[in-house]
C-alpha positions as a printed Julia matrix, in Angstrom:
386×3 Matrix{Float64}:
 -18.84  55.13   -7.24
 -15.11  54.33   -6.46
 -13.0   52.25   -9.13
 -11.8   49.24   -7.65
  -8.58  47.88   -7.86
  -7.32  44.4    -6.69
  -3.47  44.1    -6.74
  -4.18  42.48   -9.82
  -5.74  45.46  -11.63
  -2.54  47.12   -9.5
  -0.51  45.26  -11.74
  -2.25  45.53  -14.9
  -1.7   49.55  -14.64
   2.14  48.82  -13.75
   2.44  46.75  -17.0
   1.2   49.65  -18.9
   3.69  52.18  -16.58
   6.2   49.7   -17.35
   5.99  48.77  -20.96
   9.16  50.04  -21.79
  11.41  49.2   -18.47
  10.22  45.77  -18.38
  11.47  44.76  -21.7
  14.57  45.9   -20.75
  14.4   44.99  -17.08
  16.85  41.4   -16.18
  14.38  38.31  -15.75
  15.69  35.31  -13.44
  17.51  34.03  -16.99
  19.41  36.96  -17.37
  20.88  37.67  -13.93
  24.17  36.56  -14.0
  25.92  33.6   -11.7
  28.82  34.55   -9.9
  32.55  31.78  -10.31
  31.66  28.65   -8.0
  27.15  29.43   -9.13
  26.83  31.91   -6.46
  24.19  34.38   -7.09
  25.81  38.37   -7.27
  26.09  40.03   -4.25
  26.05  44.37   -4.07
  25.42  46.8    -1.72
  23.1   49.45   -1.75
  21.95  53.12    0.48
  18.63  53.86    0.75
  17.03  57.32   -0.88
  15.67  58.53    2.53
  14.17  56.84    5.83
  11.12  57.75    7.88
  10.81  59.66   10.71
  11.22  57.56   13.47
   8.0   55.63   15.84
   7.77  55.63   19.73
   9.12  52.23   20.67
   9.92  49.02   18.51
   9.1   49.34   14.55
   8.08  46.2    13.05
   6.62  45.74    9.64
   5.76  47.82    6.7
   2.77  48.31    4.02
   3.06  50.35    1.27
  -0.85  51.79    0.09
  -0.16  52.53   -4.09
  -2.27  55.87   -5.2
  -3.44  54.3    -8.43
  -4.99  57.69   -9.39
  -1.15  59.9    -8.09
   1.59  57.41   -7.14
   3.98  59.9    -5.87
   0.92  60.6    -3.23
   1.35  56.73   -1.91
   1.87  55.82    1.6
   3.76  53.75    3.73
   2.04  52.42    6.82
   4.46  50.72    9.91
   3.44  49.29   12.99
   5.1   49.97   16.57
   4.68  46.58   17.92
   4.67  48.56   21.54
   1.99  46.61   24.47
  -0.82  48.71   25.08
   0.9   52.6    23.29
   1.71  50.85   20.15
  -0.28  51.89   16.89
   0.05  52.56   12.94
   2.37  55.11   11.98
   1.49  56.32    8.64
   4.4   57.94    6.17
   4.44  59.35    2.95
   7.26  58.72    0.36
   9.53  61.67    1.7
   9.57  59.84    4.83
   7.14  62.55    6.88
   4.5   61.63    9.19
   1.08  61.88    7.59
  -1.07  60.12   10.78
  -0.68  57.96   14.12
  -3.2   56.22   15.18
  -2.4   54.99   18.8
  -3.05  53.09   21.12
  -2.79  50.01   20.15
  -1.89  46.73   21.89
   1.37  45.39   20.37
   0.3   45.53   16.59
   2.87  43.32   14.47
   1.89  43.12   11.17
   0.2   45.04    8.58
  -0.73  44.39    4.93
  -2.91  46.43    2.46
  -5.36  44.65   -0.03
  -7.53  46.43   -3.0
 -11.45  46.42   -3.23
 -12.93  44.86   -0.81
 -16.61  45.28   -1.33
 -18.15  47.32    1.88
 -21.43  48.84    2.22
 -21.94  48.11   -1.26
 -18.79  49.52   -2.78
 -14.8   48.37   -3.3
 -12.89  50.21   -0.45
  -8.8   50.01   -0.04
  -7.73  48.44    3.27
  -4.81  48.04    5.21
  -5.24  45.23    8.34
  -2.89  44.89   10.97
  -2.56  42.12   13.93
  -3.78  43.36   17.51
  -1.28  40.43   19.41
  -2.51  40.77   22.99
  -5.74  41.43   21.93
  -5.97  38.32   19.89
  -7.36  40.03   17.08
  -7.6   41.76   13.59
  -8.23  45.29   12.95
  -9.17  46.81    9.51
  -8.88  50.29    8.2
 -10.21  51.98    5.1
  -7.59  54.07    3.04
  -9.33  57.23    1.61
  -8.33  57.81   -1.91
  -9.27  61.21   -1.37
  -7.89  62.23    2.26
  -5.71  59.86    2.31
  -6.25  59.44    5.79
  -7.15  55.56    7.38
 -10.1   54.76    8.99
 -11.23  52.29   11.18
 -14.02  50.09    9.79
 -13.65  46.75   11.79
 -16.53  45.52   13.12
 -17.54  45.95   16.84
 -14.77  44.16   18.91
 -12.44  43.62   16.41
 -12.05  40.48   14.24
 -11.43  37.83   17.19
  -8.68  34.55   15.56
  -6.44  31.91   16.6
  -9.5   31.02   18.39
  -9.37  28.19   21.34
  -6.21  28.75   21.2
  -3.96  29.06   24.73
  -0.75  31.35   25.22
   1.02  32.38   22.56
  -0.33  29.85   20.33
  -3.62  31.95   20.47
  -1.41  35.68   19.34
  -1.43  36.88   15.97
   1.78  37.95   14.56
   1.91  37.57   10.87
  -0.54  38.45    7.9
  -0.52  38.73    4.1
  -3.99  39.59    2.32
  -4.87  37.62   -0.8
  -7.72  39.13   -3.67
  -9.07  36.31   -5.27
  -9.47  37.24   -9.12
 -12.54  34.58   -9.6
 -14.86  36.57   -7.24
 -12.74  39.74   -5.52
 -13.03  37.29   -2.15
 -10.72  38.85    0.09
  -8.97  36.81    2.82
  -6.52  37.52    6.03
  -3.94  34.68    6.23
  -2.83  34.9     9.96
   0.19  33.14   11.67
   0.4   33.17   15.29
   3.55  33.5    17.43
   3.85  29.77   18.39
   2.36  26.54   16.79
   2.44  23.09   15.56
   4.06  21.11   13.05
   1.25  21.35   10.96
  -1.65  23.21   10.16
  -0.15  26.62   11.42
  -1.41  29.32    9.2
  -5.03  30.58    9.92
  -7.24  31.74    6.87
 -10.31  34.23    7.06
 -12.52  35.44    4.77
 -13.25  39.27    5.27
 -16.25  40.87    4.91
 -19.44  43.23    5.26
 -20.86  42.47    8.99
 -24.22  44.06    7.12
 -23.68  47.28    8.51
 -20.76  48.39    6.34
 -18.22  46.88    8.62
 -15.58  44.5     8.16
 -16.2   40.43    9.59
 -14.0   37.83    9.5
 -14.79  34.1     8.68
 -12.24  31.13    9.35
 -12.12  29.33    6.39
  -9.1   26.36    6.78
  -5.86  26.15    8.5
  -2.87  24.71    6.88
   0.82  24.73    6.47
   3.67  23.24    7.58
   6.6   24.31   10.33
   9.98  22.6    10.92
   9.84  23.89   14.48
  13.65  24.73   14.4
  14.54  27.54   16.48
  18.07  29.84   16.55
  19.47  27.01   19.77
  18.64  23.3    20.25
  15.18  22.78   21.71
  13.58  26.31   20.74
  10.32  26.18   18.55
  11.32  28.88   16.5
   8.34  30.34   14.81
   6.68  32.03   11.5
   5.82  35.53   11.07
   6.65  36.78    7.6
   3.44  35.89    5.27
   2.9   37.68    1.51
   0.69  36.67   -1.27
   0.66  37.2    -4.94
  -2.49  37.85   -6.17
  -1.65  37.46   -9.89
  -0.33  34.13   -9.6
  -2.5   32.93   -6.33
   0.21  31.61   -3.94
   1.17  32.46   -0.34
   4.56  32.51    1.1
   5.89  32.64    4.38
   9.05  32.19    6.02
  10.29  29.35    8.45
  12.48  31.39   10.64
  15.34  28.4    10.66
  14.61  26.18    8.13
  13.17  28.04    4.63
  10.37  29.45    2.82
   7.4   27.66    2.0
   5.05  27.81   -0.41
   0.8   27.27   -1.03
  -2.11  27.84   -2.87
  -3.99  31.03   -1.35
  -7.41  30.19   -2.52
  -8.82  27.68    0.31
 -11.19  26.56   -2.59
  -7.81  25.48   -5.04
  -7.54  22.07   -5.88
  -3.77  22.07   -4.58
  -5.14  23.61   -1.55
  -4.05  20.82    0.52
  -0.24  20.56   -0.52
   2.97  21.87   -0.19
   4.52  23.5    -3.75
   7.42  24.35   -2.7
  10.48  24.95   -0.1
  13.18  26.86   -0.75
  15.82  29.53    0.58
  17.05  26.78    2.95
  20.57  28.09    2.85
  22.95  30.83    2.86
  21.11  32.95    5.86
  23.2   34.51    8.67
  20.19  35.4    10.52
  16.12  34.51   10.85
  14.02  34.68    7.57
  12.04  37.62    8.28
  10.21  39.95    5.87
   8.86  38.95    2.55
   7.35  40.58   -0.47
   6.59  40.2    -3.72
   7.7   42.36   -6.5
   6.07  41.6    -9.35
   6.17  42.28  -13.16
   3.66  41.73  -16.02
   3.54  38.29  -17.28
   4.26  36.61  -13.77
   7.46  37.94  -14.22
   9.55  39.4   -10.85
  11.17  38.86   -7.86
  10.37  37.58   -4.28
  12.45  39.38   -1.63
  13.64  37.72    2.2
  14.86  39.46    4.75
  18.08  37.86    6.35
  17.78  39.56    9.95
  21.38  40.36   10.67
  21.99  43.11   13.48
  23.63  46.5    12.01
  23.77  44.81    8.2
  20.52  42.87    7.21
  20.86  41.67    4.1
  18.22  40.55    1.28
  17.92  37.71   -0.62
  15.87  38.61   -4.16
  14.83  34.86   -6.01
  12.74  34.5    -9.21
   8.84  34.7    -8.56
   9.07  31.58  -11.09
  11.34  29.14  -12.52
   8.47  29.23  -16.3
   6.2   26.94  -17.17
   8.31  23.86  -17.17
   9.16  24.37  -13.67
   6.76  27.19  -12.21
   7.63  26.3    -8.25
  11.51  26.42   -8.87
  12.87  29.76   -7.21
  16.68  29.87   -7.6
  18.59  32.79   -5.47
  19.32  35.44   -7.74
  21.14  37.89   -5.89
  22.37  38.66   -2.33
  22.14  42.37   -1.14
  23.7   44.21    1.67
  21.61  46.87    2.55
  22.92  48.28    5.72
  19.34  48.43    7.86
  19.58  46.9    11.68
  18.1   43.44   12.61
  15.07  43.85    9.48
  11.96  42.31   10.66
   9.31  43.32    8.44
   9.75  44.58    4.89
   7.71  45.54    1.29
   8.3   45.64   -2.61
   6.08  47.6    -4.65
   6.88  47.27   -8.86
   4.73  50.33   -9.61
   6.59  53.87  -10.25
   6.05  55.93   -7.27
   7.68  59.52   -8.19
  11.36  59.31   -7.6
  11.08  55.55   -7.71
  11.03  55.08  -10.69
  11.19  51.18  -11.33
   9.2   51.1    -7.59
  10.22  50.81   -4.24
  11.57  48.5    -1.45
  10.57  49.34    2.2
  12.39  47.57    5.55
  12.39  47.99    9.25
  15.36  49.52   10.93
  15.68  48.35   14.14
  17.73  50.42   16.44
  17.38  53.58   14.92
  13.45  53.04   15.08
  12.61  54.21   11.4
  12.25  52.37    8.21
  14.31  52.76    5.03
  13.53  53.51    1.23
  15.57  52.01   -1.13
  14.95  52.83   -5.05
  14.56  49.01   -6.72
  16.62  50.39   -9.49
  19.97  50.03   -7.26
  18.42  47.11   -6.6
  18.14  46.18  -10.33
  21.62  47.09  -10.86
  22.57  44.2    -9.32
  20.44  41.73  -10.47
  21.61  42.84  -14.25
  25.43  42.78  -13.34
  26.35  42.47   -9.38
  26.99  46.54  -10.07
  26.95  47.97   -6.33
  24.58  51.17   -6.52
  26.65  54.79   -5.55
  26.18  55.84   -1.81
């Protein structure tokens, strides 16, 4: 029988892999404040970049190999209508698998043990836009190869829903610990001022398939856009499991914050908003790097075209203040226009203290940045060597 491992257990194994880095490793009380309380600001290069994809790279996944890291792969969507698909990489930045067509697929996100046919399987789930649907694939520990185990049809959302309203864009994957429930929080490309995230419940159809099962709908949107009178809209979503929240970024305005368990008693309330200034661009990717003890970082994407920076805040302000998330650093990191991006904490071969992931636009490939330059940084406003 497969182990299973939730991001959780993910996390447990990087404490142990970290035990020594993370004592030494700058929390949000030791990363310096520039004169005038700016956070530091640094550049770094990335380590290598993937190959590139067909037409328009979106958003990144990274799979962890819990049993060889440096095996680990990165999986990217080519948000293409109708010849799009999954583009699956491995840490050197080759091609391991394509699996095409698909129908402008935006976003992807990997979860751990999802109970199927009786046993915890890895997934990674992307949004189908013009299909208006989900699509779920198994990663094979042993392969390493995706597979497609959605049920018949595809996981149908945004349902009664007209024009773009009724597209999926967005999607972050949340483990609860409780019960190893696994949901699919989905924003669509347009919606209202409230209630615009979508939440399913994933699971066995019965015949060792994956279903989907709307649970609630909330959050809020400012409904600024880049010009007077556009809607803007949300795409970015990512969820720590650990600590059980879901964030997601309001292109104009900031990035919010909720409970992801439907069933948690602040379920129905905002816990936070911030990030609300000091953007050049849209708020794009998001991820989560986290450390043991709730420790970490959460990482935005500020989509500026031929220099996208990122903006790295503390995953928590401590227990007197748990949904304060001041702006620790600013990074330059040279990638086009970033849409999507990913953080992994875990040491993946060459990356050592783990790996950052984001979409580069023009060039069509994603780059691999080493979270140590990143680190550097965040313990002095050090930029790391080219």
């Amino acid at each position: 029988m497969p182990v299973m491992y939730s991001r959780r257990r993910l996390a447990t194994m990087i404490a142990g892999w970290l035990a020594c880095s993370a004592c030494s490793a700058p929390g949000p009380a030791d990363a310096p404040q520039a004169k005038g309380g700016m956070p530091p600001t640094g550049t770094v290069a990335a380590r290598a970049v993937t190959g590139t994809v067909p037409n328009d790279p979106d958003d990144p996944a990274i799979w962890v190999d819990p049993v060889h890291p440096p095996s680990s792969l990165i999986i990217t969507t080519d948000k293409q209508e109708v010849d799009g698909g999954l583009y699956v990489f491995g840490l050197d930045g080759r091609l391991r698998q394509a699996i095409t067509p698909m129908d402008r697929p935006n976003n992807v996100d990997v979860e751990y043990g999802l109970l199927l046919g009786g046993a915890p399987v890895d997934i990674a789930v992307v949004t189908e836009r013009m299909r208006r649907r989900l699509r779920v694939f198994r990663v094979d520990r042993g392969s390493r190869r995706l597979e497609e185990v959605t049920t018949a049809g595809g996981i149908p959302v945004l349902e009664g829903q007209a024009g773009e309203a009724g597209e999926p864009m967005g999607i972050g994957l949340y483990r609860r610990a409780a019960d190893g429930a696994v949901f699919a929080i989905v924003s669509p490309k347009a919606g209202g001022a409230r209630d615009y995230l979508w939440q399913y419940r994933l699971h066995d159809d019965g015949h060792g398939r994956v279903a989907g099962t709307l649970v609630r709908r909330f959050g809020a949107f400012s409904r600024q856009g880049a010009a007077p009178g556009e809607p803007g809209e949300i795409e970015a979503v990512a969820v720590d499991d650990e600590l059980g929240h879901v964030y997601y970024a309001d292109e104009r305005f900031g990035i919010r914050k909720w409970a992801a368990d439907p069933d948690s008693s602040d379920a129905g309330r905002e816990l936070a908003v911030f990030g609300t200034d000091g953007y050049l661009g849209d708020r794009e990717g998001l991820a989560v790097y986290g450390l043991p003890g709730g420790a970490g970082y959460i990482v935005s994407a500020d989509q500026v075209p031929g220099g996208a920076r990122v903006h790295v805040y503390a995953r928590s302000g401590g227990p007197e203040a748990p949904h304060q998330h001041r702006r620790l650093a600013i990074v330059e990191t040279g990638a086009d226009a970033t849409d999507g991006l990913e953080a992994v904490s875990a040491p993946l071969g060459p990356y050592g203290r783990g790996l950052l992931v984001m979409m580069n636009s023009g060039p069509k490939t994603f780059m691999l940045f080493d979270w140590n330059s990143i680190r550097a940084i965040l313990r002095d406003g050090r930029s790391s060597p080219p």
